[in-house]
Every structure is written in C-alpha cells, then in structure tokens.
C-alpha positions in Angstrom: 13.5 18.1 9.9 15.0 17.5 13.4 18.4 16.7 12.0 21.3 16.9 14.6 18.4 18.2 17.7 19.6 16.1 20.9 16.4 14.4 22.4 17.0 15.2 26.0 14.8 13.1 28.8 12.3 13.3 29.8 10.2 13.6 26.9 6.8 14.0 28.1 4.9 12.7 24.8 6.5 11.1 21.8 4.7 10.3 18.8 5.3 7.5 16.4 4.5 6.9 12.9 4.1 3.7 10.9 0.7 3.2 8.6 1.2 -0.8 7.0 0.5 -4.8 7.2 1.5 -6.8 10.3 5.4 -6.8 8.7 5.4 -3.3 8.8 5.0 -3.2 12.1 7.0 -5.7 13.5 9.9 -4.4 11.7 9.9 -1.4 13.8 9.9 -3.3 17.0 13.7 -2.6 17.3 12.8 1.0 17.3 10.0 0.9 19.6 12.4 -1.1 22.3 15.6 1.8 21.7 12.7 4.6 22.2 11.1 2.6 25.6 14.8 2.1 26.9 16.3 5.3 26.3 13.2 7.1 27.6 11.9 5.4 30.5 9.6 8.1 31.5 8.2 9.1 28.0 4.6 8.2 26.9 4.2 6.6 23.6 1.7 7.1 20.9 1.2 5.2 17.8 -0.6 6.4 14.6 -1.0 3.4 12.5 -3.8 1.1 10.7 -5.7 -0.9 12.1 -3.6 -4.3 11.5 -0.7 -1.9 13.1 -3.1 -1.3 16.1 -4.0 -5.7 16.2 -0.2 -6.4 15.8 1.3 -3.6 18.9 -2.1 -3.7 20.9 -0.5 -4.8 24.6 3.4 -4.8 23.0 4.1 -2.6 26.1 2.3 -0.8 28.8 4.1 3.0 27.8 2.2 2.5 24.6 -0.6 4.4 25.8 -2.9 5.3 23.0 -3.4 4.0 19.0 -4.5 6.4 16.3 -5.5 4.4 13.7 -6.0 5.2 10.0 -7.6 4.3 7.4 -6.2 4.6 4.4 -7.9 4.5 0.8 -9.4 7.2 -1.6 -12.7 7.8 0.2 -10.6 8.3 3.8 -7.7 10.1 2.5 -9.0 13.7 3.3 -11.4 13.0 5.9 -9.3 11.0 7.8 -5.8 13.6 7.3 -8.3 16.3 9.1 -9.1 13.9 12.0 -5.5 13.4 12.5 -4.1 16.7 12.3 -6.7 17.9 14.9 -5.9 14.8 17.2 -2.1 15.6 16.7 -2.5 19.5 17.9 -4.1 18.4 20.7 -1.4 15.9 22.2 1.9 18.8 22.0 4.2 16.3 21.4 8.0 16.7 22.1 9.1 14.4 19.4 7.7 12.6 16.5 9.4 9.5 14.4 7.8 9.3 11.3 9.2 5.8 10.3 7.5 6.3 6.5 9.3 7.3 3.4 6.1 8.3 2.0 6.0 11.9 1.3 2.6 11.8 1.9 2.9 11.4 5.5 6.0 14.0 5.5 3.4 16.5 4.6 0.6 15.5 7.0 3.0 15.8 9.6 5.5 18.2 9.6 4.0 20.3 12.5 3.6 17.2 14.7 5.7 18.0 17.4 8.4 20.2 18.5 11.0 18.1 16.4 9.7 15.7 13.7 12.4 13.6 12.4 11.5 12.0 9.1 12.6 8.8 7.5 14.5 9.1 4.1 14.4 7.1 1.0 17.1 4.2 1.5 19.3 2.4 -0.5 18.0 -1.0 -0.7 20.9 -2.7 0.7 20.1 -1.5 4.7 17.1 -3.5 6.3 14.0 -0.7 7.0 14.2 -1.7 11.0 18.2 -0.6 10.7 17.1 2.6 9.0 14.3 3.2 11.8 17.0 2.7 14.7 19.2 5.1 12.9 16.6 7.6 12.6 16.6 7.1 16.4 20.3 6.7 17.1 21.2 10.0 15.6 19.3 12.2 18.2 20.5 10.0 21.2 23.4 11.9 23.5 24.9 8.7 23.4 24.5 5.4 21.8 22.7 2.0 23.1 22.7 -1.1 22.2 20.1 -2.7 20.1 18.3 -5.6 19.4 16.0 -7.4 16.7 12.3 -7.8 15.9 10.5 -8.7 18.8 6.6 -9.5 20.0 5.5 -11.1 23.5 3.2 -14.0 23.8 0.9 -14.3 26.5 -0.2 -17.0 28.9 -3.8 -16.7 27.8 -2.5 -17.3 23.9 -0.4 -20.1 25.0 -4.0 -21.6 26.6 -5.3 -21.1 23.6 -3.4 -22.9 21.0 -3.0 -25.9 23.3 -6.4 -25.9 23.3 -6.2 -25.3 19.3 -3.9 -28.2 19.1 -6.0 -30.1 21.4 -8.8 -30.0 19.2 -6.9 -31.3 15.9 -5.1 -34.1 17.5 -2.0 -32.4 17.7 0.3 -34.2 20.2 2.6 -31.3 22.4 5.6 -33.4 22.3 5.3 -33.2 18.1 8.0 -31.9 16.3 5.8 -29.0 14.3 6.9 -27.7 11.3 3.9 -25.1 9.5 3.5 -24.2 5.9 2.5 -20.4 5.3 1.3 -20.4 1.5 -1.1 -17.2 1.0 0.1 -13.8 1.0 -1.8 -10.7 1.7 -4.0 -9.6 -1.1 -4.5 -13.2 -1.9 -7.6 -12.5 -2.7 -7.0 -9.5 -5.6 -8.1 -8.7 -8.6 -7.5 -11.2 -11.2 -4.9 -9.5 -13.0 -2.7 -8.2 -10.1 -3.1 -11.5 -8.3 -1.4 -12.9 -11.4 2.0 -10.9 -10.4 1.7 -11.6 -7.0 1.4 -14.7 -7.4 4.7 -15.3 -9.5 6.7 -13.3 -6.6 4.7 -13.9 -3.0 3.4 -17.4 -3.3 5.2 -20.9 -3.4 3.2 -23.1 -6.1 0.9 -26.0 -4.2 2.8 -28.6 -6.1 6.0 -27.4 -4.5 4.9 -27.9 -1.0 3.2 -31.2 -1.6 7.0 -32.5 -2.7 8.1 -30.9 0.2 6.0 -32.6 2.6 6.8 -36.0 0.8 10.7 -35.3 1.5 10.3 -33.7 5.0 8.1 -36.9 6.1 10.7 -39.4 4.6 13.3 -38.0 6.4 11.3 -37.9 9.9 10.6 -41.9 9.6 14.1 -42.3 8.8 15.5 -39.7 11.7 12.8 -41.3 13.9 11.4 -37.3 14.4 7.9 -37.0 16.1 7.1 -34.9 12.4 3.4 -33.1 12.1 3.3 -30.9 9.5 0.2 -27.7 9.1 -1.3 -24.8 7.8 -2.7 -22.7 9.8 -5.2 -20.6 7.8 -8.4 -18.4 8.3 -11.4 -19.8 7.7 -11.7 -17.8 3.9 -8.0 -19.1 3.3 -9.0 -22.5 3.4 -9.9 -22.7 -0.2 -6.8 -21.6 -1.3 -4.8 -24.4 0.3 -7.4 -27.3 0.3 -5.2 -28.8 -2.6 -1.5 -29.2 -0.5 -3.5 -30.8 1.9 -5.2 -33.4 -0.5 -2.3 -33.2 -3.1 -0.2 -34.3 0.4 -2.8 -37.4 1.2 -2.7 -35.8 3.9 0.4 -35.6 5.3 0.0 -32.0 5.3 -3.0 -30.7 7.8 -4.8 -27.8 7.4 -6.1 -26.5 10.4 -8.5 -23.4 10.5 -10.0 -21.1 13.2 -11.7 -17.2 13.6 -8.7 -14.7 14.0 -6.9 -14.5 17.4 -3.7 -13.0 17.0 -2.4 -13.9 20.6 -3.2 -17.8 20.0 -1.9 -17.2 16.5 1.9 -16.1 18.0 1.4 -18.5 20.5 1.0 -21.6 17.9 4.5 -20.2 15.6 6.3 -20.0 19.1 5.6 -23.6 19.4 7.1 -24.9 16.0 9.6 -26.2 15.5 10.3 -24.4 12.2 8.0 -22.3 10.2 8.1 -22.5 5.9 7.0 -19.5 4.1 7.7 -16.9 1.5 8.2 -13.1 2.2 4.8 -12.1 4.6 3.4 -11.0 7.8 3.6 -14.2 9.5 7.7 -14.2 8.4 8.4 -10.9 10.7 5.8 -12.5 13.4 7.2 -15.7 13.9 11.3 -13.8 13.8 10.1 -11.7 16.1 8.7 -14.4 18.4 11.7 -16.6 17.7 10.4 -19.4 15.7 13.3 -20.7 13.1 12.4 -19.8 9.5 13.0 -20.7 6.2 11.9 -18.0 3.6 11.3 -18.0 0.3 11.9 -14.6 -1.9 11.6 -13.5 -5.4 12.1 -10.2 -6.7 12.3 -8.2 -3.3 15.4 -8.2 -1.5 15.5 -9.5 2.2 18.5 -7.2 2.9 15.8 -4.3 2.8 12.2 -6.3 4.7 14.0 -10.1 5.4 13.8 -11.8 8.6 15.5 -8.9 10.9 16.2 -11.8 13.9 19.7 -13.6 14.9 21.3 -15.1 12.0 21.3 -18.4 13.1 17.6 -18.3 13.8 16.9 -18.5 10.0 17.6 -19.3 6.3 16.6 -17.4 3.2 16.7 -18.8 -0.5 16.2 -16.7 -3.0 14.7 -17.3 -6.8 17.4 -14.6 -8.0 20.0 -17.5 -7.3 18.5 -20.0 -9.2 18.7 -21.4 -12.9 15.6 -19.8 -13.8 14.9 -17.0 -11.2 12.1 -15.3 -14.3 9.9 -18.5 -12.9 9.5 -16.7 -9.3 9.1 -18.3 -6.5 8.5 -21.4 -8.8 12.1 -21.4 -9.5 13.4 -22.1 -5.5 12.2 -26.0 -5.9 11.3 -28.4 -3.3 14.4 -30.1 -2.8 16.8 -26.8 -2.2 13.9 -26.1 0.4 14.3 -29.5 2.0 17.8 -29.2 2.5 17.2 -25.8 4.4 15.3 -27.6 6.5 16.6 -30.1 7.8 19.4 -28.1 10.1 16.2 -27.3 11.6 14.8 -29.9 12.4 18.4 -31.8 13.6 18.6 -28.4 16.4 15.1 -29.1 17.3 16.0 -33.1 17.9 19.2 -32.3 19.3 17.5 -30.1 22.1 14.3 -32.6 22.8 12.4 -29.1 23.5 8.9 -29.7 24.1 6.1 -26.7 24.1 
C-alpha cells in the first residue's frame, strides 16, 4: 500500500511504526534521521512498546508523542481498539509501518492517507537498510544516509562519573565491559535452554578472556579495567565471571537509568557481547564492539555502525559451530580485541 505515491512536504503528521526490544528500535534510527531531514516541518509520532518509548524518549524534539503498546494475549484486543481510535483521531499524512508482521499490516492499513508497509526480506539486507528503503522510495529525490544513532546527555554523563566514582573506577582507565545476559534471561527452563546455546557466551569463556586481555595490558602497559554492568536481578547470573575471574572482572550494579547507562558504553573503550540490546546501543552511541553470533545472521540485525567501529565472529565459522556461542572460544575473541585496545592507546582519549 503506498507503493510509487511521492511524499511531498510538508507533511503535517507522520506516523511511525515499530513494536520491539531496545535493538529494535535503535535499528531504525537511520530511518527516523532520513524522515526528520527530509521533512523538517513534519510532526513525528511513534507507536511502539514501552522499552521503544525508554530507548527514543528525548531522541529528537519533532518526536512529539509515543503510543505505546502492550503486547501479549490479554492486551491484544483491548489494546488494537485503543489504537485504532487514537490513530483516527491524529489524520495522519503518512504512516511507515517498519514491521513485517502481518499483524500490524492489518491493524493499520487505514492509518493515514498513504501507509507504506514493510515486506518480508531476504536475510541478506540489514532490517535498518530495508527501513530506509521503505523511505527512500517515496522521496522525490534521494539523500544521503547514515547509521544507528542515539544522543547522550550531559546529565547521563554526570551520572556515570558519579557511577564510576563510586566503584573506584579511575576516568583515565582504559574500560573494556562484558555484556553476558540476553533478554529473556530469565525464561522458562526449557526455552532458556535454546537461548542460551545461541544468545549467551558461557561464564568460563569470559573468565579466560579476562585472564588474556589482563596479560596483555601489563605487558602493553594499558590502564586495563574490565566490568559488567548489570541490573540489580542480573547480578546472580554473572556473580561467577566475576569470582571465576578473582576478580579481575568487576561487576558493577545499579537501578535502571538508561541515560547514565549510554553514558557509561560511550566511555569504553571497547564493549564485548553477543547479539543484544546493548550491541545496537553502544553502535549507535559509537562505542567499538566485538560481537559474538550464533545461529542469526548479523547481515540481517548486526552492528549497523561504520565498519571500522566493530568486529563480528561468528560460531557458523568455527570447527564446531552446533556448540553455539560455546564454539567462538576465548582466544579468537582476544585477538579481536586487541586492535581495540592498540586504537584506544594510540589515541590516549580520556572520557
């Protein structure tokens, strides 16, 4: 719907769509940016969920109202009237519907005047490239684009050095963090079991890790602190790199605060994780990355950020890639790494 109608300024309203986890959202960033440059005077609207409305909450002023949904059996129909009636009152020009969910096709295919609907994709083409092309092929003319991106406030950046403050963390360290849950961490037993295999790097993995990265800062003479930083109900699932690590690792832990939580990934110097949420936060901040996936391919959700900014291994290229992420081991990780950390001594860049 929508295909081939020219989306002539000024567009009074636009409406966009995207329901999902932090990732989600910051992998349509690109979009959002294309929309608030081509259409300076438009009015943006975001129906979302609620981690969608945490994650683009003060992304840009023109983002003028959230509707948020919540998904799940008991919401489905309650909440699918709500929004209908919300959308009917707003007339918007244009909606992007940045889901492939036919779900959301249905719910809104009266949204606005033109409703242009993402499409089922060949794996291959990253989801932000598919959302800017849903974009690009109603513009008169084309624009240059750019990758994943999220600010970071001065009152976040207060806040972490504060963080930091109060776990002894020096600013001139050379920070490197260790993500190692994954969302759903917390499941039931026998999904958790599959997750596990393909979203989380075993403990034992990072301890090594940690043993090699630490060698190789006393040798290199690098300022090396290496940490987790959890919520509070995440600390028991990462208690054991920290001890397994004698505690070269530290596991620091705090309420949620998102804007002190982008603040602290701006400040590493390289962040360690498999496929998440943080992984699209800290690209889109511009934190260097090394990420771990199994099964999932990061040419469809990976890091969508400059090439240089990160590195992604891969079980599938491994000996044994039915192991997971179990099969990536410590020392192909380690050697990821340390580019990283030789840019981050070369530069001398302190927080």
């Amino acid at each position: 719907m929508g295909e081939g109608t020219v989306l002539k300024p000024p567009a009074a309203k636009i409406l966009v769509v995207r329901v999902g986890r932090a990732g989600d959202l910051v992998m349509i960033t690109p979009a959002l940016n294309l929309l608030l440059s081509a259409y300076p005077d438009a009015e943006l609207h975001v129906l979302t969920s609620r981690e969608g409305h945490r994650v683009l909450r003060g992304y840009d002023p023109r983002l003028t109202r959230f509707l948020v949904f919540r998904s799940g059996l008991f919401w489905e129909i309650i909440e699918r009237r709500r929004i209908r009636r919300e959308i009917r009152k707003q007339q918007y020009s244009h909606a992007f519907v940045f889901e492939a969910d036919r779900r959301f096709h249905r719910l809104l295919e009266n949204a606005a005047e033109s409703t242009h609907l993402l499409q089922p994709g060949p794996p291959v083409r990253h989801y932000s490239a598919r959302c800017l092309s849903l974009i690009e092929q109603v513009l008169a003319e084309p624009m240059s684009t750019g990758w994943v991106t999220l600010p970071v406030t001065a009152d976040g950046r207060r806040k972490a050095e504060a963080y930091f403050q109060a776990n002894n963390i020096d600013r001139g360290a050379c920070l490197v963090g260790f993500h190692t849950t994954f969302s759903q961490a917390s499941a039931h037993p026998f999904r958790k079991r599959e997750m596990r295999l393909h979203r989380r790097w075993p403990s034992y993995h990072f301890v090594r890790l940690a043993q090699l990265l630490k060698r190789h800062a006393h040798e290199e003479g690098i300022p090396l602190r290496l940490i987790m930083d959890v919520l509070p109900q995440e600390r028991r699932l990462v208690e054991e790199i920290e001890r397994g690590s004698g505690g070269i690792v530290q596991l620091i832990a705090a309420p949620p605060d998102f804007e002190r939580y982008k603040a602290v990934l701006e400040r590493m110097a390289l962040l360690v994780t498999p496929d998440t949420g943080p992984m699209h936060i800290a690209a889109a901040i511009g934190t260097p990355l090394v990420a771990l996936f199994s099964r999932k391919s990061p040419e469809d959700c990976g890091p969508f950020a400059l090439p240089a900014k990160y590195r992604v291994l891969r079980a599938e290229d491994s000996p044994n890639p039915e192991s997971g992420l179990a099969a990536i081991t410590p020392e192909v990780v380690f050697d990821a790494c340390t580019p990283f950390l030789a840019a981050w001594r070369s530069t001398i860049s302190y927080y």
